[in-house]
C-alpha positions in Angstrom: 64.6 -32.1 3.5 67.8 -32.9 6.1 69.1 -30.3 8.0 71.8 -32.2 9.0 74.9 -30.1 7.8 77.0 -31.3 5.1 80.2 -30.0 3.7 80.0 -29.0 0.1 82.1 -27.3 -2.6 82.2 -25.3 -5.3 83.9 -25.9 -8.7 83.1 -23.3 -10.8 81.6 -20.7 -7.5 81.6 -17.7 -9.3 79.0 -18.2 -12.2 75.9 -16.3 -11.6 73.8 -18.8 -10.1 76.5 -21.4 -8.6 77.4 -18.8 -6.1 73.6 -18.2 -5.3 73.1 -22.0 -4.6 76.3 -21.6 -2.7 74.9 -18.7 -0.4 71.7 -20.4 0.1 73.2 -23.4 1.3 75.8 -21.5 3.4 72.6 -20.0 5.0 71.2 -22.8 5.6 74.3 -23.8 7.8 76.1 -26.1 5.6 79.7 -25.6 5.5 80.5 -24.2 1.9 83.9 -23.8 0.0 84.5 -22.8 -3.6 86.9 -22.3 -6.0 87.0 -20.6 -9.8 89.7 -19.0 -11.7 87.8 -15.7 -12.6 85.3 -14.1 -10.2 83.4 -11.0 -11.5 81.0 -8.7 -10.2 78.2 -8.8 -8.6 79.3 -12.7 -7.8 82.9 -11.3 -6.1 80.9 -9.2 -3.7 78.2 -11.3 -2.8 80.7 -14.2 -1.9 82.9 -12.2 -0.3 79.9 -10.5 2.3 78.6 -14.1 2.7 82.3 -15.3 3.7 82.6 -17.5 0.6 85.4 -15.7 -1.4 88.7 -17.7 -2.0 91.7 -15.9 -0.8 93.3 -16.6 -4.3 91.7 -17.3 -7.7 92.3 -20.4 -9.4 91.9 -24.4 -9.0 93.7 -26.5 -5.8 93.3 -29.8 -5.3 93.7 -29.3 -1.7 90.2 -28.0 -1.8 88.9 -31.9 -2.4 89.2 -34.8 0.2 87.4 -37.1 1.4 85.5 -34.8 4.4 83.4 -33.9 1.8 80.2 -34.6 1.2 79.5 -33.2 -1.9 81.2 -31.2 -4.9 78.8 -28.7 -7.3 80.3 -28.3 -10.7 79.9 -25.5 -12.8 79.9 -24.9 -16.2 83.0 -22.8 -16.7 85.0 -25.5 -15.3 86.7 -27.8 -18.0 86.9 -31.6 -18.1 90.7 -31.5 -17.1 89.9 -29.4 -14.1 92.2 -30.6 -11.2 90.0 -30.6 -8.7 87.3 -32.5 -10.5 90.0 -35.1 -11.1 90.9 -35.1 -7.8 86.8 -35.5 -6.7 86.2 -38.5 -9.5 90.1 -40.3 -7.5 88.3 -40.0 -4.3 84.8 -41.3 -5.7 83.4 -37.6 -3.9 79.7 -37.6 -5.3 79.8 -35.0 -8.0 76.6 -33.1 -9.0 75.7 -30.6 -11.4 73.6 -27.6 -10.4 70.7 -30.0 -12.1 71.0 -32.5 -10.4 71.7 -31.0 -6.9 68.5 -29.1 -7.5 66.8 -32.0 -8.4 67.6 -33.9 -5.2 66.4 -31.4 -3.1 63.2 -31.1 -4.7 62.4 -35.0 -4.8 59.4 -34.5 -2.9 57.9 -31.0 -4.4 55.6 -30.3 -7.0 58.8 -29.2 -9.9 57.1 -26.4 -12.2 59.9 -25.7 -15.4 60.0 -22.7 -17.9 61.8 -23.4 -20.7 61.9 -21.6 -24.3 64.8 -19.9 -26.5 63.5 -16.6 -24.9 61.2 -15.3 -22.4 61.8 -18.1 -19.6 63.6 -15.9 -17.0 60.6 -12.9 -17.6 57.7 -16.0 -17.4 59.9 -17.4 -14.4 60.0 -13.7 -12.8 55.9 -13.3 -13.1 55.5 -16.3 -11.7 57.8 -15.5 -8.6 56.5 -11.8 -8.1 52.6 -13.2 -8.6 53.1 -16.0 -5.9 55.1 -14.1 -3.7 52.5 -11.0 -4.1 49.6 -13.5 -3.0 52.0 -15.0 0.0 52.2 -18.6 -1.2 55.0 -20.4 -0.1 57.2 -21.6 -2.7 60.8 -22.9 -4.0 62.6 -20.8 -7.1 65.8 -21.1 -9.3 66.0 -18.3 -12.1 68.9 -16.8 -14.0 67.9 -13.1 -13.1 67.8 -11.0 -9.8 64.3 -10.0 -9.4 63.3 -6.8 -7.0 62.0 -8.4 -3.7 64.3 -11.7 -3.9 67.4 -11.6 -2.0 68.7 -14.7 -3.7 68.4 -16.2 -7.0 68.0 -19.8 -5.6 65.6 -20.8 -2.3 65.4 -24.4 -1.1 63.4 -24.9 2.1 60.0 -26.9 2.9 57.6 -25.2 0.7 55.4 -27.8 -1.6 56.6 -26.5 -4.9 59.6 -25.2 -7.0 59.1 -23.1 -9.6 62.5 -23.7 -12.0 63.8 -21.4 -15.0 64.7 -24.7 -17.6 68.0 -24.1 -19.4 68.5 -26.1 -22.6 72.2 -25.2 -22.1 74.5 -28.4 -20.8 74.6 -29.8 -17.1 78.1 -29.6 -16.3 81.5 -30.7 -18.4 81.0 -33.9 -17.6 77.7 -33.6 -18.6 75.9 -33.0 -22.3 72.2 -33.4 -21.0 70.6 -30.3 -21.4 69.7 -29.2 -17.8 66.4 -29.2 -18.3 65.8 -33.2 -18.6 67.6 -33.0 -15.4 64.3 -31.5 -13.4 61.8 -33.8 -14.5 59.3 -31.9 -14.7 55.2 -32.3 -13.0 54.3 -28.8 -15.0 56.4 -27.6 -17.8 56.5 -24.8 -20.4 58.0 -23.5 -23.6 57.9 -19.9 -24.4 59.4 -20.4 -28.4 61.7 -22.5 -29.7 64.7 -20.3 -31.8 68.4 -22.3 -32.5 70.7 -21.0 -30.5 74.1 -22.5 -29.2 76.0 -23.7 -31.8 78.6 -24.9 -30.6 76.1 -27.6 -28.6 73.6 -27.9 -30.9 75.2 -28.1 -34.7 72.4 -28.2 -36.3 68.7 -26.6 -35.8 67.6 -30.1 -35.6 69.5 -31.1 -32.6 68.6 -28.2 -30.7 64.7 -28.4 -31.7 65.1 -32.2 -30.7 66.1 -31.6 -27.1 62.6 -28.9 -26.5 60.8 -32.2 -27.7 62.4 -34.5 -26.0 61.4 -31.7 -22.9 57.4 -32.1 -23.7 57.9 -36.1 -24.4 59.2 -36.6 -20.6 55.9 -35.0 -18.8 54.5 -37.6 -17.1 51.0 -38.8 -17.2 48.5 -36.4 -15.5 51.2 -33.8 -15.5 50.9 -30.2 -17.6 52.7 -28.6 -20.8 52.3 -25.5 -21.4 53.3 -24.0 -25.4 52.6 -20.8 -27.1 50.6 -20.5 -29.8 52.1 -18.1 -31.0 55.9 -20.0 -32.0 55.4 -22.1 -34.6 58.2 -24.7 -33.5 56.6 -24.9 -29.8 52.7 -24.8 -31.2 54.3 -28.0 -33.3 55.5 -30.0 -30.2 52.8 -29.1 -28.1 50.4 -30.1 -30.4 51.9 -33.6 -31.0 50.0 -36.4 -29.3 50.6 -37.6 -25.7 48.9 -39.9 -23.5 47.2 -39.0 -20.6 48.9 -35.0 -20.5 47.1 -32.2 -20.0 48.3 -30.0 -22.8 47.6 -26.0 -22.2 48.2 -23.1 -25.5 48.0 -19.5 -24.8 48.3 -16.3 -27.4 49.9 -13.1 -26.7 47.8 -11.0 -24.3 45.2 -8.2 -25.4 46.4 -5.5 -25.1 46.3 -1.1 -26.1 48.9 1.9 -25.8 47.9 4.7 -24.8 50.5 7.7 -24.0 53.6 5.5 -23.7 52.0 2.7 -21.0 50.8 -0.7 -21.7 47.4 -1.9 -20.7 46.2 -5.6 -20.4 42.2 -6.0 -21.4 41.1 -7.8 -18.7 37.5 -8.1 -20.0 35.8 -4.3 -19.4 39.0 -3.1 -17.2 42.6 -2.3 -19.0 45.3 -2.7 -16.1 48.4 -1.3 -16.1 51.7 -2.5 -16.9 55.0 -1.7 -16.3 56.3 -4.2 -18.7 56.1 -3.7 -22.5 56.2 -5.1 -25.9 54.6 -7.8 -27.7 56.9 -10.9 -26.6 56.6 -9.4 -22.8 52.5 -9.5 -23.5 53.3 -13.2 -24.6 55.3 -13.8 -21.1 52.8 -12.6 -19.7 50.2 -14.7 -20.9 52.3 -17.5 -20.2 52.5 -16.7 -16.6 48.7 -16.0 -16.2 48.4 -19.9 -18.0 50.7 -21.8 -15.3 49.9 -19.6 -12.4 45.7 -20.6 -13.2 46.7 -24.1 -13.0 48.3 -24.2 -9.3 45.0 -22.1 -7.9 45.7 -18.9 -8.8 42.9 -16.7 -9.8 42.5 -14.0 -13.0 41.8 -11.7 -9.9 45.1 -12.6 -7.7 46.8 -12.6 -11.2 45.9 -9.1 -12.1 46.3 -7.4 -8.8 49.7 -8.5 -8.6 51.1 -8.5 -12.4 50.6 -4.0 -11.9 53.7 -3.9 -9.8 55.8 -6.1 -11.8 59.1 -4.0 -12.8 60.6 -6.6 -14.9 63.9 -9.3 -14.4 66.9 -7.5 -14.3 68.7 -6.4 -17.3 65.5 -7.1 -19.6 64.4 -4.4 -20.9 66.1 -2.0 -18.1 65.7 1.9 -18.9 69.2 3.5 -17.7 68.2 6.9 -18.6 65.8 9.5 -20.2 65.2 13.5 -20.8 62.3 14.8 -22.3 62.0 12.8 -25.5 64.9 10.4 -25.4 64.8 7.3 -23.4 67.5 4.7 -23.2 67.1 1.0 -22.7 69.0 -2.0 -22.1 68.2 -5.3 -22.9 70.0 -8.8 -22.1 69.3 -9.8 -25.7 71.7 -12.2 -27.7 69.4 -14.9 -29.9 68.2 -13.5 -33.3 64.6 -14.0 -32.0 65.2 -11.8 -29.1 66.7 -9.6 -30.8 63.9 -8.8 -33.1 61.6 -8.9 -30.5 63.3 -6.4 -28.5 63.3 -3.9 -31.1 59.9 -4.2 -32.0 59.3 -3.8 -28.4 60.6 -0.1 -28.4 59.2 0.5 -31.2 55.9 -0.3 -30.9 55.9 1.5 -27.2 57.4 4.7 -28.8 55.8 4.7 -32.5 56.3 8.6 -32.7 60.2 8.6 -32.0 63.1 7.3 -34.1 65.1 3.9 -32.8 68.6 3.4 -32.9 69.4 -0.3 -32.1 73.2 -1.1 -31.2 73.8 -4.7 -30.8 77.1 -6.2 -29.6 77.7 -9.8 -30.8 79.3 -11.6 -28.0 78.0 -14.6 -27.7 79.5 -18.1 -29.3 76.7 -18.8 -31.5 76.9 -14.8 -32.6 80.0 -14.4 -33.8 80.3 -17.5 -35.1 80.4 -16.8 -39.5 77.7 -20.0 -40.1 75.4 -19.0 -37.5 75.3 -15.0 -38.1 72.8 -15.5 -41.2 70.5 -16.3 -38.7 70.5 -12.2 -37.5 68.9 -11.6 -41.5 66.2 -8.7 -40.3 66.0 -8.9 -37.1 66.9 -5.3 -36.8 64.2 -4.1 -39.4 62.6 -2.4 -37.0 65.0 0.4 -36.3 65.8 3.5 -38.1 69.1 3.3 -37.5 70.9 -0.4 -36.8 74.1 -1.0 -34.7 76.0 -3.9 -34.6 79.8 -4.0 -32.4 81.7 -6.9 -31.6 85.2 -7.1 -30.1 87.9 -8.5 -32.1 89.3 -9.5 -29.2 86.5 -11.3 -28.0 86.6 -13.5 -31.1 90.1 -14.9 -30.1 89.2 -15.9 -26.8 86.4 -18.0 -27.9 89.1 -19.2 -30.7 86.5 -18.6 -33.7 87.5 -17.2 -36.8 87.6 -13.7 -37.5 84.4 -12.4 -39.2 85.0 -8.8 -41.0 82.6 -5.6 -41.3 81.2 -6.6 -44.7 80.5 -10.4 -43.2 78.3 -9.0 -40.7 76.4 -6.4 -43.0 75.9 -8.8 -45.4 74.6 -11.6 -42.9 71.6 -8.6 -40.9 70.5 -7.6 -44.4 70.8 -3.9 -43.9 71.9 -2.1 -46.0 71.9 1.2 -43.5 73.7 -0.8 -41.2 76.7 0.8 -39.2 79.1 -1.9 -38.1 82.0 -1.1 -35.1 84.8 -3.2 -33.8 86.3 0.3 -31.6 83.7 0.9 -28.8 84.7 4.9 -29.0 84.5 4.8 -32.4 80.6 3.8 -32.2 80.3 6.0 -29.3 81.7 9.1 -31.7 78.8 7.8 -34.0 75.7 8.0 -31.2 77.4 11.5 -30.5 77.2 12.6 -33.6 73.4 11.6 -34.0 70.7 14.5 -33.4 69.3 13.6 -30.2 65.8 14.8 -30.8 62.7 12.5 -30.3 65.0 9.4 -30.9 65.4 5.8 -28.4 68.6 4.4 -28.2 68.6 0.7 -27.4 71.1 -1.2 -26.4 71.1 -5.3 -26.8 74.0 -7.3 -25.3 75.6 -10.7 -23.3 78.3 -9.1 -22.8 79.3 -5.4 -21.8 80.5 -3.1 -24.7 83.9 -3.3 -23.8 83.0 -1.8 -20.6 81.0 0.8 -21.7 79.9 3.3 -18.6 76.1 3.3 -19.2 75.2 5.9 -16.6 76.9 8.5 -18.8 75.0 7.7 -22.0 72.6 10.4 -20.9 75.2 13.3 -21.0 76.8 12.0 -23.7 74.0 12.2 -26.5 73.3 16.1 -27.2 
């Protein structure tokens, strides 16, 4: 890779892992400058330490000329974007995080996790496992993981290990970002339609997870669960000169609120639970194996694996309560999630509060798609923000929409965050879980007090 340094902006800096690429590359001693015209935490911070913050939000043309070497563009910028007009005048070579990642990972073994769910968990075992046995290795992922300053590394090491998005390149861009890595070792976790306003169809967005496994080349690896009937049907399907690799949910036993792997006589601890995170995890085991990791060096490392940030986070307990949060949005998820809990804590009660946030959520022909997923609670949340429903410029969905679309009929539906907070209040807080699912934030619900709050 050069280290010759090159000078490189930012459309679009403040998305969660455009301003990582941007600090890493900052680091490396390029000269880095970025624009956007809304930067939220933790990005605002971590630009700002690192230098990178723009005195003022918004888009200036002044920021492109023809110094530069290169312009990233992000997703939240639009097709009109000034700056990006300005760029394509000059004939500035324009990249998409894809493609930039791509170019400097020509030369390295590319390893992608993709699936509708589970990808940034697999991507986060496969991180925590390498770095645990001190290989040297390349990462991209969606989430902050403990022990990883950055969300994005580029250096010399042989190999990149890559959380595959099936979401879009850039504005300028349709190709799923996936296609964009091509792949030597790729996997899909489950395939569940999500993005709607992408994908119109569950055909178009099953096609694109297809089109994933069609592109590995000969003598590379594809790795499916078993488990997901759409990914055991593309895995399955015939391809010349592949090796392809299945794997099932992991064995595993509770006992006393912890979850053990069987790891044939031994049961090893985890501090990860539930039956899609036994799935992640088998996942992980799968890849890792195939790039000379052992069972041995697998198990060892998995015991001190917290988790990827904001899956499955536990933000407080007391003596029988416990309260999670979960970065849950896709039906599939969803209902995972919840069976998580409740399969962890069989002997308490689960209340489940979901905030539909998301596009594809609050979108009227896509919410039929929630139908049971929160069967597994005793008592079933949903809030969504009116508000939130006119900035995405969808139509508005009412109470009796959304009860009828889950299929609940105990279901408690809020548009007023202290409204639904008045509700957990008024719950006896006695040998119960609350969960909390979102995107998004609750309307800026203060988490840390949850604990005090529920009597």
């Amino acid at each position: 890779m050069s280290i010759k340094s090159r000078n490189i902006h930012f459309i679009a800096i403040g998305g969660s892992i455009m301003h990582n690429l941007a600090i890493t590359l900052h680091k490396k001693g390029h000269n880095i400058t970025g624009s956007d015209d809304e930067i939220f935490e933790p990005s605002r911070s971590l630009l700002q330490s690192n230098g990178l913050l723009q005195e003022k939000e918004g888009w200036n043309e002044a920021n492109i000329h023809t110094d530069l070497d290169a312009v990233i563009l992000g997703m939240h910028a639009r097709e009109d974007n000034p700056e990006l007009k300005k760029a394509q005048e000059l004939g500035v070579k324009i990249y998409s995080f894809p493609e930039y990642i791509y170019e400097q990972s020509i030369d390295k073994q590319r390893i992608v996790i993709s699936g509708s769910h589970g990808k940034t968990t697999i991507t986060s075992i496969v991180m925590h496992v390498l770095k645990y046995n001190n290989r040297k290795f390349d990462f991209a992922v969606g989430a902050r993981i403990e022990g990883f300053e950055e969300m994005v590394q580029l250096s010399d090491a042989p190999i990149i290990i890559i959380e595959g998005d099936e979401y879009l390149s850039s504005p300028i861009d349709r190709t799923p970002k996936f296609h964009k890595y091509h792949h030597h070792i790729g996997l899909i976790s489950g395939v569940s339609w999500d993005h709607i306003n992408v994908f119109p169809t569950e055909e178009d967005y099953v096609k694109q997870f297809d089109l994933f496994a069609d592109s590995t080349p000969k003598g590379g690896t594809l790795i499916y669960s078993e488990d997901d009937s759409l990914a055991t049907v593309i895995g399955k399907k015939e391809r010349e000169d592949i090796h392809a690799l299945p794997y099932k949910t992991h064995p595993y036993t509770i006992e006393d609120g912890t979850t053990y792997l069987t790891f044939g006589k031994e049961l090893v601890p985890a501090k990860i639970f539930g039956k899609h995170n036994l799935q992640n995890i088998s996942a992980a085991l799968t890849l890792l194996k195939r790039i000379g990791i052992t069972e041995d060096m697998f198990y060892m490392a998995i015991q001190s694996f917290k988790g990827a940030d904001k899956r499955l986070e536990l933000i407080g307990e007391r003596n029988d309560v416990s309260i999670y949060k979960d970065y849950a949005l896709a039906p599939s998820k969803v209902e995972a999630t919840t069976l998580a809990v409740r399969e962890q804590y069989p002997e308490r009660d689960l209340v489940a509060c979901l905030e539909l946030h998301t596009f594809s959520s609050l979108n009227k022909e896509f919410l039929k798609q929630y139908k049971g997923t929160l069967k597994y609670s005793n008592v079933p949340i949903v809030y969504y923000n009116p508000v939130t429903i006119e900035n995405k410029r969808l139509s508005p969905i009412s109470k009796e929409e959304i009860k009828q679309s889950f299929g609940e009929n105990a279901l408690q539906v809020f548009d007023d965050k202290e409204e639904m907070l008045s509700f957990l209040q008024s719950l006896e807080w006695s040998n119960k879980n609350l969960l909390l699912m979102t995107s998004g934030t609750f309307n800026g619900l203060d988490y840390k007090s949850l604990p005090s709050l529920l009597n």
